[in-house]
N, C-alpha and C positions, 0 to 999 in steps of 0.2 A: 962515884956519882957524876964527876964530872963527864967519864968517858960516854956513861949513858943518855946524859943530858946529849953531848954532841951527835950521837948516834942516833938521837930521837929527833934531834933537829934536821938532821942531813937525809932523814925521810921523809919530813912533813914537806920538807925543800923538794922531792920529787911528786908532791900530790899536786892532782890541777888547779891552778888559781882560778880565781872570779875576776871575769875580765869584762862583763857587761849587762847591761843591766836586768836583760833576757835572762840570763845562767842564774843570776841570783836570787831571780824570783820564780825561778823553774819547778821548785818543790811546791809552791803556793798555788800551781795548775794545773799538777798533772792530773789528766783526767782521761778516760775511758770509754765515750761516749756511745760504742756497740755495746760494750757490756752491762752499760748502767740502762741501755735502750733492753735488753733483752732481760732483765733484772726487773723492770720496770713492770713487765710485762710477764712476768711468772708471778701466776695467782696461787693461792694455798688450794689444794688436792682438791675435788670438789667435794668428796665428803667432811673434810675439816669446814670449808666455806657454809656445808648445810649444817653443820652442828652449832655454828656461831649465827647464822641468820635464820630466822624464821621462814622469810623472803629476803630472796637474793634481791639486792637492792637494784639491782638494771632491771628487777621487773615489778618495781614498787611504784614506776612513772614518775613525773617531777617530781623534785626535789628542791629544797631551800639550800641554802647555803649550808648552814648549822646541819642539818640533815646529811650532806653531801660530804662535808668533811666527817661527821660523825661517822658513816659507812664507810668512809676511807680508811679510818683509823682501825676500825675493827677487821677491814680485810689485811690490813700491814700486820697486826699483831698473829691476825690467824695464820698467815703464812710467813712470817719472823718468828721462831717460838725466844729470840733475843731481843725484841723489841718491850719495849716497856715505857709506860707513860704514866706521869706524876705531877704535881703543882698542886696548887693552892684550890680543895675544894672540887677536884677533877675526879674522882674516887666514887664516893657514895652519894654527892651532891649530883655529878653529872656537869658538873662546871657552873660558872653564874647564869651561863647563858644555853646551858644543854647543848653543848654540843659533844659533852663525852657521855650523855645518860645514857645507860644501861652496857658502858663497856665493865664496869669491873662484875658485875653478876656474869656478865657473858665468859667474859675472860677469866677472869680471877681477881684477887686481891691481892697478888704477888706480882702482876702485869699493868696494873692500873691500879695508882695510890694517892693516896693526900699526902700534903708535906706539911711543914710548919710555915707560918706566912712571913717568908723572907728571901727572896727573891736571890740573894747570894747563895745560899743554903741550895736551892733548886740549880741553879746552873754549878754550882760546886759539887753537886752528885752525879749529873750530869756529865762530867768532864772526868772525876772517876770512873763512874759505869761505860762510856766511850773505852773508856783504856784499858778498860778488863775483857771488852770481846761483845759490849753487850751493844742494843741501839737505841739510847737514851729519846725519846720526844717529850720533853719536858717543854710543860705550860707556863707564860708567864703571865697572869691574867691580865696585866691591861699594860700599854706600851707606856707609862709613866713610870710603870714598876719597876721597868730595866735601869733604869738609868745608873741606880746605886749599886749595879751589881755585874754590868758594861763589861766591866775589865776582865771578869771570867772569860768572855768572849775575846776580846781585845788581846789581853795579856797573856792568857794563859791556851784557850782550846785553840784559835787562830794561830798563836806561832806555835804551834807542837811539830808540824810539819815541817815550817820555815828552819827553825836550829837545827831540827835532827835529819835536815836536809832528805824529808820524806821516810824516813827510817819507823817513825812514829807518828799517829794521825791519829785525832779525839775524834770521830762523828759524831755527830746528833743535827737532831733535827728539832731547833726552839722554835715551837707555837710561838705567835704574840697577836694578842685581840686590840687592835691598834685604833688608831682616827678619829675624826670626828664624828658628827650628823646624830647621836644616838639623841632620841626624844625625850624631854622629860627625867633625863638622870643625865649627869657628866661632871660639866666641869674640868680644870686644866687635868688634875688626875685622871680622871676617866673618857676622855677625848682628847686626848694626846696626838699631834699631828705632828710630830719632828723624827726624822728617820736618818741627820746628818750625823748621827752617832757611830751608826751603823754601815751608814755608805762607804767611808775611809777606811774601812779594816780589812787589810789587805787577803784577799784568797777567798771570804765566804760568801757563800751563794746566797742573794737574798729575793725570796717569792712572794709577789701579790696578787693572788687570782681575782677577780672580776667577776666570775661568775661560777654559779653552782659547780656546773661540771668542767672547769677548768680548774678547781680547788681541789677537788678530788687527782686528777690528773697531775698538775704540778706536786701536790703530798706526796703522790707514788714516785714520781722523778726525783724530787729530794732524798728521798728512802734511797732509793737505790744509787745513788751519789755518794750518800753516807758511809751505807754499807759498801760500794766498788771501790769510790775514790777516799773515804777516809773525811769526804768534806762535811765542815761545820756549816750548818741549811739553818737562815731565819726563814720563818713562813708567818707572813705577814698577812693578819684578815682582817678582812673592812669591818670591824662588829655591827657598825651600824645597818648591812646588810645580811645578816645573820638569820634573819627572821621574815626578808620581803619578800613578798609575793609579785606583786605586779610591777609594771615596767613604765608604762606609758599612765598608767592612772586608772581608776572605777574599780571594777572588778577584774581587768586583765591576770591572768597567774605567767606572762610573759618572761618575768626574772626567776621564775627555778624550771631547771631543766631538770632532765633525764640521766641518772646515773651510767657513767661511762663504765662498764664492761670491766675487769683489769686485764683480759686476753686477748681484748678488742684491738681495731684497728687504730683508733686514739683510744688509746688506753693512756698512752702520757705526753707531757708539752715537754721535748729537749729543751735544754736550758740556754737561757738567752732566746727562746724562740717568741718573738712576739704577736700579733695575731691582726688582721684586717676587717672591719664592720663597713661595709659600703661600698661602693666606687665615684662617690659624685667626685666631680672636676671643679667644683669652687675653693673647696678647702680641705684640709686636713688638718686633723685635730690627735695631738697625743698625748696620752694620758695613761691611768692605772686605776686600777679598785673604786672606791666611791667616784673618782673622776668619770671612768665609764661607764657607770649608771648614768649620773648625770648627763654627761655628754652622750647619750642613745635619746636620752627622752630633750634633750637641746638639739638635737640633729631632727629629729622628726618634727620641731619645730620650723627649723630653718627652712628645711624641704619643702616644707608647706608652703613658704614663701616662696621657693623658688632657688633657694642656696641647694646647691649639692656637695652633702659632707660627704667624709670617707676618716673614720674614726681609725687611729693603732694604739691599740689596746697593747702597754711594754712587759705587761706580765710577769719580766724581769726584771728588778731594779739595780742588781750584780751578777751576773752581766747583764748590760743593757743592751737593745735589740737596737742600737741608734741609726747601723746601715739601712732597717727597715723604715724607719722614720722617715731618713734621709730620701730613701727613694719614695715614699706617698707622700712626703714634700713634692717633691720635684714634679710629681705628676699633678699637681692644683698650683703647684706657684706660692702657695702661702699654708702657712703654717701657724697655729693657733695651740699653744702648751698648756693645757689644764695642769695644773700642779696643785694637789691638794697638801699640802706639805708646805709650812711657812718660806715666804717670799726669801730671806736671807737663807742660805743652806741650802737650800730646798732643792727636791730632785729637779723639778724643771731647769735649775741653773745647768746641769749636765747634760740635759735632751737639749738647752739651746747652744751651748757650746761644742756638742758634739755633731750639729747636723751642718753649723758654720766649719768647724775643721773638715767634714765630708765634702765640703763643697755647696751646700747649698746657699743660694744668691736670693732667695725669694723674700717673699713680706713673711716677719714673725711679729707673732704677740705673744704675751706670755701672760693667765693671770693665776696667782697663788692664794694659798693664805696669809693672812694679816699677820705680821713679826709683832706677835703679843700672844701669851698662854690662852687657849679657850675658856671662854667666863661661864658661867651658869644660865640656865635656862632661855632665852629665846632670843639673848643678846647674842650668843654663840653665830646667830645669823650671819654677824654684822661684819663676824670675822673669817667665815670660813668661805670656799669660792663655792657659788651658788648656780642653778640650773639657770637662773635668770641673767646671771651674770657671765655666763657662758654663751646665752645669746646674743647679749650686748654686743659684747669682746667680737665675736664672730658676724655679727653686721657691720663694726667699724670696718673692720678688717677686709670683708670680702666689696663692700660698697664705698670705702674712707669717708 
């Protein structure tokens, strides 16, 4: 025993050490970025696509959000026959909010299911079916839900990679119906605006699309991240946009677009890639998901005065797109953070600290939500950052 004990040791003595900080978080990155771009971009056969759609959805014209990611999910599963999706009510319901109706009649009832309402339970099936070969999207119905159940994420699918030093990797891809602004229902359970859970855990990727057809698009880049690189994807939706139509107000239908293609030429958003609304020279503004609603219908306010914004939509919240930031700072001089995400923790602490480390010298503001859970009914105003209050912020700023 002894002699093998020494034997085992005077090899481990020849294996390479960890000598910096890079090497040992090297398994927590590696990533594929042509492959997961041409992954992204392989759509299911075209006769699988006509069996699962009535109408192909790029020819069904605008689209809602709930819409957009609905057609997303049913082209991932039509062309993943390993993909499967489950949560609470996502089955036969179609979700609370429709945005899975009519995947499991399309699909099946072995590809789209209900679970039992327990939030551990889903992301613990989740981390098995990852490890068996399959590509879990498991729903968590509202971002309050996670909290008690974090650690599957934290603990267990995020270091699979890190110990087995890449040898082993959980994919999935977790929905989360997340934020504030919903009318008439909420409260701190169901308008949940805290994401510093999630931001700290080292390796996964985290998506907030903005807009119709950027949800669609970043879902298919998640997918194929999952499936190339192994990585654990939150996809994070604005619910309270789920369902709008207009942008600017009346009757506009400005906020849902056009079903992107998946063989198209944006067919998906690489990750970390963040995105530009404008070119005005007075400011820039950066923000994510309900933040850029608002701030498009605060911008065409400003405009009208005389302000020239130019919105960066971050798209990504892991990785963050901060060099883009940083440089449409630099081009207006001032910088204005919408942070929809409580003031303490909150993402804008890292978009203002990361565009100070780049270098930028200009004027920032920053305004977030209120450090207190969202209340019920139309006090929710008082706490969460407002179209109104985005002007404000943005006339101090550009006029002191």
């Amino acid at each position: 025993a002894a002699a093998y004990a020494a034997d085992v040791a005077a090899r481990v003595e020849t294996l390479p050490h960890l000598d910096d900080p890079e090497q040992i978080a090297e398994p927590l990155h590696r990533t594929q970025p042509r492959a997961v771009s041409n992954h992204a971009r392989t759509p299911a056969a075209p006769g699988r696509r006509a069996e699962v759609f009535d109408t192909l959805p790029e020819d069904e014209g605008p689209l809602t959000l709930a819409a957009a990611i609905n057609r997303a999910l049913a082209d991932v599963l039509a062309a993943d026959p390993g993909a499967i999706i489950f949560g609470e009510d996502v089955g036969r319901k179609g979700g609370v909010y429709g945005v899975t109706r009519g995947l499991q009649k399309r699909l099946g009832a072995s590809r789209v299911f209900d679970t039992i309402l327990d939030e551990q339970t889903i992301l613990g099936l989740a981390l098995g079916a990852g490890l068996t070969g399959l590509l879990p999207l498991p729903e968590i119905q509202y971002l309050a839900y996670l909290h008690n159940a974090e650690d599957q994420l934290r603990g267990e699918a995020a270091t699979q990679a890190f110990f087995s030093e890449g040898r082993f990797t959980n994919p999935m891809v977790v929905r989360i119906a997340g934020y504030g602004y919903q009318k008439g229902f909420g409260g701190h359970f169901h308008n949940d605006n805290s994401v510093a859970v999630l931001r700290d855990i080292p390796g996964i990727v985290i998506a907030s699309p903005g807009t119709p057809a950027d949800a669609a698009r970043m879902l298919r880049t998640c997918v194929a991240t999952a499936r190339v690189d192994g990585a654990v994807c939150v996809f994070l939706e604005p619910i309270a946009r789920y369902h709008t139509r207009e942008l600017l107000g009346g009757d506009d239908t400005g906020y849902m677009e056009p079903y992107p293609a998946p063989d198209g030429p944006d067919a998906h958003v690489p990750i970390g890639e963040g995105a530009v609304y404008g070119d005005g020279t007075d400011l820039t503004i950066a923000t994510w998901a309900n933040g850029l609603y608002l701030s498009r219908r605060a911008a065409s306010r400003l405009e009208a005065e005389g302000i020239g914004v130019r919105i960066v939509d971050l798209r990504w919240l892991a990785p963050m797109p901060i060099d883009l930031v940083t440089e449409q700072a630099a081009a207006t001089g001032r910088l204005l953070v919408v942070d929809e995400t409580r003031h303490s923790g909150g993402v804008g602490e890292a978009i203002v600290s990361g565009v100070v480390a780049g270098g930028f010298r200009g004027e920032i503001a920053r305004i977030a939500g209120h450090d207190t859970f969202t209340p019920l009914g139309p006090a929710a105003a008082h706490v969460l950052v407002s179209e109104d209050g985005i002007v404000e912020a943005a006339r101090r700023l550009v006029r002191g």
